[in-house]
C-alpha positions as CSV (number, residue, x, y, z in Angstrom):
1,X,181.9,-26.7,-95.4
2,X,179.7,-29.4,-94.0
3,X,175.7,-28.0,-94.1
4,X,174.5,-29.1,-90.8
5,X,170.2,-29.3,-90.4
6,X,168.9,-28.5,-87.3
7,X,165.4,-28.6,-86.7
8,X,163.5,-26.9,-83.4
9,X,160.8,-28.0,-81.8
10,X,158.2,-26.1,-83.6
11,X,160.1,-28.1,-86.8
12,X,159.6,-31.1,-85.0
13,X,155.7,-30.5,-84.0
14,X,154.9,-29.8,-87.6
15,X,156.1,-32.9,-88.8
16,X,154.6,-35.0,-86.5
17,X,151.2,-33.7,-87.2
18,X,152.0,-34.2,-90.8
19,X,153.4,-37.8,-90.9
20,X,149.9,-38.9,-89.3
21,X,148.2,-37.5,-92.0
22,X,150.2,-38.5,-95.1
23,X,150.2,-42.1,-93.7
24,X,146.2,-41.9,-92.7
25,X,146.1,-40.5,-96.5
26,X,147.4,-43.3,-98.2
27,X,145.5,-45.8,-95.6
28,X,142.4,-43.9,-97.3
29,X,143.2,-44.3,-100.5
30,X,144.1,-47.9,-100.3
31,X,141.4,-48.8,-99.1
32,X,139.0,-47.0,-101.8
33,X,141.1,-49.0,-103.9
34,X,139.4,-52.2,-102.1
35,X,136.6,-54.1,-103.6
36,X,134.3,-54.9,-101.1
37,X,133.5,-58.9,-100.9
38,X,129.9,-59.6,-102.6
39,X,127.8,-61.7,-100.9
40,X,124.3,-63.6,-101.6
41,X,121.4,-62.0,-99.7
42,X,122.1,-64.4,-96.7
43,X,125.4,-63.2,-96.4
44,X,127.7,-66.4,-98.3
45,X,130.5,-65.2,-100.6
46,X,129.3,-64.9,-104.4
47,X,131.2,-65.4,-107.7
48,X,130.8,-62.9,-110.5
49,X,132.0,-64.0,-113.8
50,X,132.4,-67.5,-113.1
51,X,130.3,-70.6,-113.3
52,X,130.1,-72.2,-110.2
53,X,129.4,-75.7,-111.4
54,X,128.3,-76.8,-107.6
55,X,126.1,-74.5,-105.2
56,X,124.9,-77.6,-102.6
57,X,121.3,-76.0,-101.0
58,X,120.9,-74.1,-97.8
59,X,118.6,-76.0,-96.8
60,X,118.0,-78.9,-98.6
61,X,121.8,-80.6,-99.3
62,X,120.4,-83.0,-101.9
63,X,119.4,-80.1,-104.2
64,X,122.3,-79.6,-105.9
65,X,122.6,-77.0,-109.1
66,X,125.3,-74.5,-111.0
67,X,125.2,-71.0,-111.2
68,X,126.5,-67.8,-113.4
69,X,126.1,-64.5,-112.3
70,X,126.8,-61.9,-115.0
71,X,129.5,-58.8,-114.9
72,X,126.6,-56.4,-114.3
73,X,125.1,-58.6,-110.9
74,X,125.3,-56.1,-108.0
75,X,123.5,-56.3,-104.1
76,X,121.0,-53.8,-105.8
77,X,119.3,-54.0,-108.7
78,X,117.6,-57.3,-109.7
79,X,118.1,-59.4,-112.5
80,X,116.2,-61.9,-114.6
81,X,116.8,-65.3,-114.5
82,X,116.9,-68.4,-117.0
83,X,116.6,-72.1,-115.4
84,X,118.4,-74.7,-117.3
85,X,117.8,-78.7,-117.4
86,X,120.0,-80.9,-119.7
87,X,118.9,-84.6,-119.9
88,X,121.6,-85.9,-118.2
89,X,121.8,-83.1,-115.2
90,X,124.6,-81.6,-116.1
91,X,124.1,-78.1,-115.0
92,X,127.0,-76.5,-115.8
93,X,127.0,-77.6,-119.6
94,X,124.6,-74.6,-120.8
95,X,125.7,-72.4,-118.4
96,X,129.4,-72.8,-119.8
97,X,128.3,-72.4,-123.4
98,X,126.0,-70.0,-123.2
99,X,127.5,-67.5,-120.1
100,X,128.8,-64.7,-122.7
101,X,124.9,-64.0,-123.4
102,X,124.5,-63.9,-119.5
103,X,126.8,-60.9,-119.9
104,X,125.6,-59.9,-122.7
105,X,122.0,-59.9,-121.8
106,X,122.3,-59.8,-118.1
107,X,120.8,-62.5,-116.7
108,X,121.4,-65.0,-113.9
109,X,122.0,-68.8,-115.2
110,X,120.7,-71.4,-113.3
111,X,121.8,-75.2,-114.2
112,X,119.7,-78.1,-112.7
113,X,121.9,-81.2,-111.0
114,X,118.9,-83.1,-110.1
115,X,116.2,-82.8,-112.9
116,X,117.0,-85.0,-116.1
117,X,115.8,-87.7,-117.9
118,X,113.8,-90.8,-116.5
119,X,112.9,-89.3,-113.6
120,X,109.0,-88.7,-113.0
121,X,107.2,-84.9,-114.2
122,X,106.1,-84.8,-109.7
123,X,109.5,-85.2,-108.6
124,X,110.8,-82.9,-111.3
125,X,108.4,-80.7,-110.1
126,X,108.9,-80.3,-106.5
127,X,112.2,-79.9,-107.3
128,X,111.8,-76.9,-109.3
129,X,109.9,-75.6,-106.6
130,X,112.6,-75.8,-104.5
131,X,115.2,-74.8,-106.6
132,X,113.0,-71.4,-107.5
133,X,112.7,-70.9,-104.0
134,X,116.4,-71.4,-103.0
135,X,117.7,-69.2,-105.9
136,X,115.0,-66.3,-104.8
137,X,116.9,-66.1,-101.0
138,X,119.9,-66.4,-102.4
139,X,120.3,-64.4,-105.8
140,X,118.3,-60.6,-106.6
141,X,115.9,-62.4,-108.6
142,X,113.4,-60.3,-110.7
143,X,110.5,-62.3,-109.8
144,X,108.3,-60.8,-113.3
145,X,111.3,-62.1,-115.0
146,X,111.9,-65.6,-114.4
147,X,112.1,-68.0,-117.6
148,X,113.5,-71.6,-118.5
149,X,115.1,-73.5,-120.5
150,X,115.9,-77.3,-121.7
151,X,117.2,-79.2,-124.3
152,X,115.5,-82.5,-125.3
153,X,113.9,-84.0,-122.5
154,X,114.8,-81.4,-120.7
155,X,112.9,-78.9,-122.7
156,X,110.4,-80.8,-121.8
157,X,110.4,-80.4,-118.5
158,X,111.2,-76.4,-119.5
159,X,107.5,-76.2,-120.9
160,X,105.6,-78.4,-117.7
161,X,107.0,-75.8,-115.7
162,X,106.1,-73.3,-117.1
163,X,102.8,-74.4,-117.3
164,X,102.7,-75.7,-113.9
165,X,104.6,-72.2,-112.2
166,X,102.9,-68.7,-112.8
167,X,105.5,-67.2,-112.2
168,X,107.3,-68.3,-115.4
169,X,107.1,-65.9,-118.0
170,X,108.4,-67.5,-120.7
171,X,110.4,-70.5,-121.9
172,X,113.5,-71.7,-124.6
173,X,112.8,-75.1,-125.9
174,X,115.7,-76.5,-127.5
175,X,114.9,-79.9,-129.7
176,X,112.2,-81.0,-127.7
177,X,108.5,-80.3,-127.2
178,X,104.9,-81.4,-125.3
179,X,101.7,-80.5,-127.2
180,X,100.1,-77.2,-126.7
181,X,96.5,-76.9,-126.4
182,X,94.6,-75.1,-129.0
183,X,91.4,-74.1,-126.4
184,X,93.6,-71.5,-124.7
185,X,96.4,-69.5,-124.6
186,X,99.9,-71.0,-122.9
187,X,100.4,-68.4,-120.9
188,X,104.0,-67.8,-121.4
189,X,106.0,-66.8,-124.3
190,X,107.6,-69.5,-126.2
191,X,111.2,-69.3,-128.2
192,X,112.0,-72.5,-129.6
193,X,115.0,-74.0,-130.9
194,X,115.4,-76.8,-133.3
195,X,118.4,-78.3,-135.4
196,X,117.4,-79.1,-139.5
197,X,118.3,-82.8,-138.9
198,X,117.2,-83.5,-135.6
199,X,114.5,-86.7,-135.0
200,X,112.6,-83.7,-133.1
201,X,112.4,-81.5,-136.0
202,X,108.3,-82.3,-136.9
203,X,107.6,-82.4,-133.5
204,X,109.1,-78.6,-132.8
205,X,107.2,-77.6,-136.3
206,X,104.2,-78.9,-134.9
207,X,104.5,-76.8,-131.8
208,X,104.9,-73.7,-134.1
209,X,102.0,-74.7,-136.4
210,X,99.5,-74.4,-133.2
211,X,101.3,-71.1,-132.4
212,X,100.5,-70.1,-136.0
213,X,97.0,-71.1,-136.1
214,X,96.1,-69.6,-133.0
215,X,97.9,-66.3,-133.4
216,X,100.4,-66.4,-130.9
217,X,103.9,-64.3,-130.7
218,X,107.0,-66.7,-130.7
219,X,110.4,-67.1,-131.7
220,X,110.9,-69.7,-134.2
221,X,115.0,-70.8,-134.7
222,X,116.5,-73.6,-137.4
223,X,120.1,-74.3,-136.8
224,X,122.1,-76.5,-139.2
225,X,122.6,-79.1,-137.1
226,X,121.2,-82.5,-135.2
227,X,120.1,-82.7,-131.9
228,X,121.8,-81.3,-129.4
229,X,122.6,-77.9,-127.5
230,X,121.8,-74.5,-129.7
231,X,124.9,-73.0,-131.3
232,X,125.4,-69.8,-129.5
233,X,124.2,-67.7,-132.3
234,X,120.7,-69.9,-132.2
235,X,120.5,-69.0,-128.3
236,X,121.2,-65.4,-128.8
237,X,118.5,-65.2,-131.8
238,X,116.3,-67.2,-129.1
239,X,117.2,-64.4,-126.5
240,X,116.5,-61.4,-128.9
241,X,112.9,-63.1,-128.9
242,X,113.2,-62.9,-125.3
243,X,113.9,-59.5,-124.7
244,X,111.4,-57.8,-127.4
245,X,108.8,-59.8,-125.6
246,X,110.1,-58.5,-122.2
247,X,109.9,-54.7,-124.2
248,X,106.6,-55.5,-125.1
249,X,105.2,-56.9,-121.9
250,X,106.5,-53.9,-120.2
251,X,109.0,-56.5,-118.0
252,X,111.6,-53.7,-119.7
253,X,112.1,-50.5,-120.5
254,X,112.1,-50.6,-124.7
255,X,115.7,-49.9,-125.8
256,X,114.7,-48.5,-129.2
257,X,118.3,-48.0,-130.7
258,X,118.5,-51.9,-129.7
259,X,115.3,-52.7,-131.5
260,X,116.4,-50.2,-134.8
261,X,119.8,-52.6,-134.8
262,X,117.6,-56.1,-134.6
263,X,115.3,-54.5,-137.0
264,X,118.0,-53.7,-139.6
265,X,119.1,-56.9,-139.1
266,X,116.1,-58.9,-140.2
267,X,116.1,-56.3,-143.3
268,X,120.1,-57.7,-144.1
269,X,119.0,-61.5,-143.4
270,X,115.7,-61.2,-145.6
271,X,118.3,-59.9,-148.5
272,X,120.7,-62.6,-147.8
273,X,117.7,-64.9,-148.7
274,X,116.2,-63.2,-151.6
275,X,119.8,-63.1,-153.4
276,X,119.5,-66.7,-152.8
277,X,116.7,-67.0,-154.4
278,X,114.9,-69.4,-151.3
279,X,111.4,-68.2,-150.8
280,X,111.0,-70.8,-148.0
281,X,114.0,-68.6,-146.1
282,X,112.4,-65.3,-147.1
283,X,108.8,-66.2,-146.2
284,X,110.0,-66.9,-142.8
285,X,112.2,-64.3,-141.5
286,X,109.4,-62.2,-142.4
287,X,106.9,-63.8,-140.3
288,X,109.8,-63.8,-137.5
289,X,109.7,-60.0,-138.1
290,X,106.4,-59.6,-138.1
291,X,105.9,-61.3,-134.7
292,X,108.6,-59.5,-132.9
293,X,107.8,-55.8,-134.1
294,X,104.1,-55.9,-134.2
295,X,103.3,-52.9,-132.6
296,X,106.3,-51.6,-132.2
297,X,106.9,-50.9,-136.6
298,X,105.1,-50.3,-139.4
299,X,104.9,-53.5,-140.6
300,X,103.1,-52.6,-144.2
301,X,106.2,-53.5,-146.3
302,X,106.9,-57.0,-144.5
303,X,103.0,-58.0,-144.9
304,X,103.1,-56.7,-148.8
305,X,106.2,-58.7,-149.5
306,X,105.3,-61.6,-147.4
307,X,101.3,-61.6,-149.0
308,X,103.1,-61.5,-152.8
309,X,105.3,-64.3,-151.8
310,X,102.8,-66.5,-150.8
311,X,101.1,-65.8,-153.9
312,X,104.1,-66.8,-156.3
313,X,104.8,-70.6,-158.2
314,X,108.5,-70.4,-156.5
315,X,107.2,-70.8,-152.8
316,X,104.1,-73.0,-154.3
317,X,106.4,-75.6,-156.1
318,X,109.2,-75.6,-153.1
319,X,106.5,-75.7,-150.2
320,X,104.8,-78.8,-152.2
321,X,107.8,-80.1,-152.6
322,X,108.9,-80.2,-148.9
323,X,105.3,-81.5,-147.9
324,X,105.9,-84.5,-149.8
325,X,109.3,-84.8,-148.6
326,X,107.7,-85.0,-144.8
327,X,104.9,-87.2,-145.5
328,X,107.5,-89.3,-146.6
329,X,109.4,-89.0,-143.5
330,X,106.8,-89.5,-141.2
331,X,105.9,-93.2,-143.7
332,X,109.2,-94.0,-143.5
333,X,110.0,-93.9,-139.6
334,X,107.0,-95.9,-138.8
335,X,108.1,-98.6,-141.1
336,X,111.7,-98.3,-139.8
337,X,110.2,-99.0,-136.2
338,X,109.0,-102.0,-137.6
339,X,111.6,-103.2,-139.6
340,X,114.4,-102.8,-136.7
341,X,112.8,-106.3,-135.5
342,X,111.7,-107.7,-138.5
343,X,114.4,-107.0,-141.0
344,X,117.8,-108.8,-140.9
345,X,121.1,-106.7,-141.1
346,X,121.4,-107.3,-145.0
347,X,118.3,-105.4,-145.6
348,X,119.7,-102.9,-143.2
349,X,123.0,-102.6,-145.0
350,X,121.1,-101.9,-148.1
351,X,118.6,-99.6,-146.5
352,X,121.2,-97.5,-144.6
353,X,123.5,-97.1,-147.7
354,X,121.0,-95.4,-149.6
355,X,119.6,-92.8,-147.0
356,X,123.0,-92.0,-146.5
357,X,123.8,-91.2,-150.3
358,X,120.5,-89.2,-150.5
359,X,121.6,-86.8,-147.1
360,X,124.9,-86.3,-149.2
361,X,121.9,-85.2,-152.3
362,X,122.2,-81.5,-153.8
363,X,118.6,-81.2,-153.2
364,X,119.0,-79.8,-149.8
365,X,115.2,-80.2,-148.5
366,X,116.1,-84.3,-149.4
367,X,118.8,-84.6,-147.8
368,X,117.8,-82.5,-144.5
369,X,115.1,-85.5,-144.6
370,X,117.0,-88.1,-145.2
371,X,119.3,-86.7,-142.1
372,X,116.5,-87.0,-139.9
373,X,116.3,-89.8,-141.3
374,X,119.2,-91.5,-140.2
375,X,119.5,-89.9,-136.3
376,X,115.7,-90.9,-136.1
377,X,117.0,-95.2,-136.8
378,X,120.3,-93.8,-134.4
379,X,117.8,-92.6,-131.6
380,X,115.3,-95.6,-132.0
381,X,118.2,-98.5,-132.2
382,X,119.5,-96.8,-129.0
383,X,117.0,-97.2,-127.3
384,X,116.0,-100.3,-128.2
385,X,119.5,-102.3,-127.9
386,X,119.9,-100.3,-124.3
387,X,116.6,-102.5,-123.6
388,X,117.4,-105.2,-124.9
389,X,120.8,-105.4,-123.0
390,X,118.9,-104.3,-119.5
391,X,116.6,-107.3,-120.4
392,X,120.1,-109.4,-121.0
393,X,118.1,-110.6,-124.7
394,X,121.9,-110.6,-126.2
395,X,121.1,-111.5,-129.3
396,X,118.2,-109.2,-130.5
397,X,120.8,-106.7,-128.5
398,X,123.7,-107.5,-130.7
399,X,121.6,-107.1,-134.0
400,X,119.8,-103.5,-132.6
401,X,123.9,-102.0,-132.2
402,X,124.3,-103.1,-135.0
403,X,122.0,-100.9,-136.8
404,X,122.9,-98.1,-134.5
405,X,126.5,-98.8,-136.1
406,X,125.2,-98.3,-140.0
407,X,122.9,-95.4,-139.4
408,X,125.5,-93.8,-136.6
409,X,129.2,-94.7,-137.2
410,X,130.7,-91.9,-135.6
411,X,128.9,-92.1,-132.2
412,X,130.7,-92.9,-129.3
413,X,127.7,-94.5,-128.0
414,X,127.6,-97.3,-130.0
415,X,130.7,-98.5,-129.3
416,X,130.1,-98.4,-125.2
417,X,127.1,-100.3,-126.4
418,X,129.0,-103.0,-127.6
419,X,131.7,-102.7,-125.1
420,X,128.7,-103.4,-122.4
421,X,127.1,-106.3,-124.6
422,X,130.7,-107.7,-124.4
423,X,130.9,-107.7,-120.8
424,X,127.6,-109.4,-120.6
425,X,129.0,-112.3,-123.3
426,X,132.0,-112.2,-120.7
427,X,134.5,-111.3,-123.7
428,X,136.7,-108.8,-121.9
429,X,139.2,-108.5,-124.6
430,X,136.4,-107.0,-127.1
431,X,135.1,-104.8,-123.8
432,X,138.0,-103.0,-123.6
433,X,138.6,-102.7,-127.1
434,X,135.3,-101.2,-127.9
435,X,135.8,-98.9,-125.2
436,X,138.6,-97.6,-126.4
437,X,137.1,-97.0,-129.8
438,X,134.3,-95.1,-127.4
439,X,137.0,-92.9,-126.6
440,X,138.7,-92.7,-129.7
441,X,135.0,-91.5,-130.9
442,X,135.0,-89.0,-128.7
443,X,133.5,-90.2,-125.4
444,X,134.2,-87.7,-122.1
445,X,131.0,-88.6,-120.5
446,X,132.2,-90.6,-117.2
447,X,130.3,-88.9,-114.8
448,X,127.4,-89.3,-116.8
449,X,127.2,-92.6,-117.5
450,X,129.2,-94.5,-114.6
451,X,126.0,-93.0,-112.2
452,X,123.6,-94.7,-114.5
453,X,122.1,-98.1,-112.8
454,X,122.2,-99.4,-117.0
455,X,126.4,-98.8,-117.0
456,X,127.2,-99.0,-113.3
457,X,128.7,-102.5,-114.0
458,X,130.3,-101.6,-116.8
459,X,132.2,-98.5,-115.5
460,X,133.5,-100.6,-112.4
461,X,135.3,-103.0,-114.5
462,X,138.9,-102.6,-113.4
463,X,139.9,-102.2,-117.0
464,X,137.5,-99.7,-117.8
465,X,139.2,-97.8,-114.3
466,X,142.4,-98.1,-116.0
467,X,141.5,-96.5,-119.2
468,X,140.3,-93.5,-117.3
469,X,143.5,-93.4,-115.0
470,X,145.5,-93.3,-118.8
């Protein structure tokens, strides 16, 4: 028997008013499903997540600068900000190697295109005010929250800022500094940032002695390494600074489970240190924890160990010991200044060989010295022999890279300053082979250096073209 369905009409009303609503239903609840678009407060598309390594200005097209927004970045609530400047205007760098703090933290990134090296503190600074302005219509800026940050010159131009802009609050200078006055307070908080063998190093200690002497709170951070951009670790110590000043300031609400976990930290960092037996390490992690957590702990334990390590032969001999070390320093790079035009390349030889042997020494405070050392002649013969070469003096050119070779042999830039000297002798064959031992070095800064008036000439050789293309 065949089973035959027959529906009615009533059969037929009902499921006409049903199929409406089961197909309005799932209409609903794929739309819910549906991420709205997020815009900027003028209505342009945002990216959340992602650096955006071009943002070309509303209203200005030659203000030019990258962006991160972090995960949490919403229309609503507002968010602070940190301003980067790399020497060479490369805005995105930082904001690529840093972004996982952004998240982390929950700040907006900003990356400079315009503001780097050689270009004059009024520009610089009109440009700022432009770029603060732009990011303010744009992005939900927390405008008690706005901070920057450099490295090298750049950090640099971090500080004028900030002493030129109220409305910065505070700043990360990584290996680079300008003298702070000792008649009155900066007005911002300062974190900075310094590698052990950097040519910067005295000059960031000597930004942190006027912050002792006078009593201020910062963030002091040593990183094993030369000069260049912060490990990340180094930026997030920079940013834990940061945010307990923020707590304290009453810029943000204090997070005291977050301050109990930095807290316990210190305590595990100061142990690390006193199993290694270096009262230098000790003495200051527990002046970094006294700065951050005055008034929030009881500090009575840190100031009784830090008071009876003071006290003790160890940190007398070793801080003696260091003090020579940089006295010797600072005799030594004004002689080397000299020497790099008086001295021939035999001396240099000699010279060079030893300072390397003594950064490979077991007496780590010598050899951190002797480092500086050695990227101090690097920086200096750089310089000079980019001079020289602008000034076409070949000769006193040739000698200056040179030197840069001894005291640098790994740096790519030595060996595009040859490959440019070689142009300018018109020996193409040693051009282009000493800019392929640039690249062989290492070298990946075209955009860099082929918008540089010094290397214009030099990146529009055909056979430098080629190189690229292979």
């Amino acid at each position: 028997m065949t089973l035959k369905l027959h529906f009615g009409k009533k059969a037929w009303d009902f499921f006409s008013l049903l199929i409406p609503v089961v197909l309005f239903s799932a209409s609903f609840f794929s739309c819910q499903g549906e991420k709205k678009e997020l815009t900027d407060r003028v209505g342009n598309p945002l990216s959340i997540g992602k650096v955006v390594s071009r943002n070309v200005s509303l209203s200005d097209t030659t203000l030019i600068y990258a962006s991160y927004l972090p995960k949490q970045y919403d229309s609503k609530a507002k968010l602070p900000v940190i301003f980067f400047f790399d020497p060479h205007g490369e805005g995105s760098l930082p904001l690529k190697k840093y972004q996982s703090l952004a998240d982390t933290y929950g700040y907006i990134f900003i990356g400079s295109n315009n503001i780097k090296n050689g270009l004059s503190g009024t520009y610089c600074t009109q440009v700022f005010q432009l770029l603060l302005k732009e990011t303010q219509v744009r992005f939900h800026i927390d405008e008690e929250n706005i901070f920057t940050s450099g490295f090298s010159g750049g950090s640099k131009m971090a500080i004028l800022f900030a002493q030129q802009f109220r409305e910065v609050a505070g700043v990360i200078g990584c290996g680079g500094s300008l003298p702070f006055s000792t008649d009155q307070s900066p007005g911002f908080y300062y974190a900075g940032i310094v590698g052990a063998t950097d040519f910067n190093y005295l000059e960031m200690q000597q930004s942190f002695s006027v912050y002792d002497q006078m009593g201020y709170d910062y963030t002091s951070v040593v990183f094993n390494g030369g000069h260049q951009w912060p490990p990340l670790a180094a930026m997030d110590q920079a940013l834990t600074g940061i945010e307990i000043y923020r707590m304290k300031s009453q810029r943000l609400p204090r997070n005291e489970k977050w301050l109990d976990k930095t807290w316990f930290r210190m305590q595990d960092s100061l142990n690390v240190f006193e199993k290694k037996n270096d009262p230098i390490a000790q003495i200051q992690t527990l002046k970094q924890t006294d700065r951050w957590f005055n008034g929030l702990r009881n500090l009575k334990e840190i100031k009784s160990k830090e008071y009876a390590l003071e006290q003790s032969q160890a940190f007398y001999q070793e801080i003696k010991k260091r003090q020579n070390y940089i006295e010797k320093e600072i005799q030594l790079r004004t002689e080397f200044i000299k020497a790099i035009e008086l001295r021939d390349i035999e001396w240099w030889t000699i010279e060079v060989d030893r300072i390397h042997k003594s950064a490979s020494s077991q007496d780590e405070p010598l050899a951190m010295v002797s480092s500086r050392l050695l990227n101090y002649i690097s920086m200096a013969s750089f310089m000079l022999s980019k001079t020289d070469l602008d000034d076409v003096k070949l000769d006193d050119a040739f000698k200056k890279i040179k030197i840069y070779e001894l005291s640098d042999p790994k740096n790519p830039d030595v060996y595009l300053m040859y490959a440019r000297y070689y142009l300018l002798m018109d020996n193409r064959e040693l051009m282009v082979l000493n800019f392929k031992k640039a690249l062989d070095s290492g070298f990946n800064s075209w955009q860099t250096y082929q918008n540089d008036s010094s290397w214009k000439e030099l990146f529009e050789q055909q056979e430098i073209k080629n190189l690229r293309k292979n």
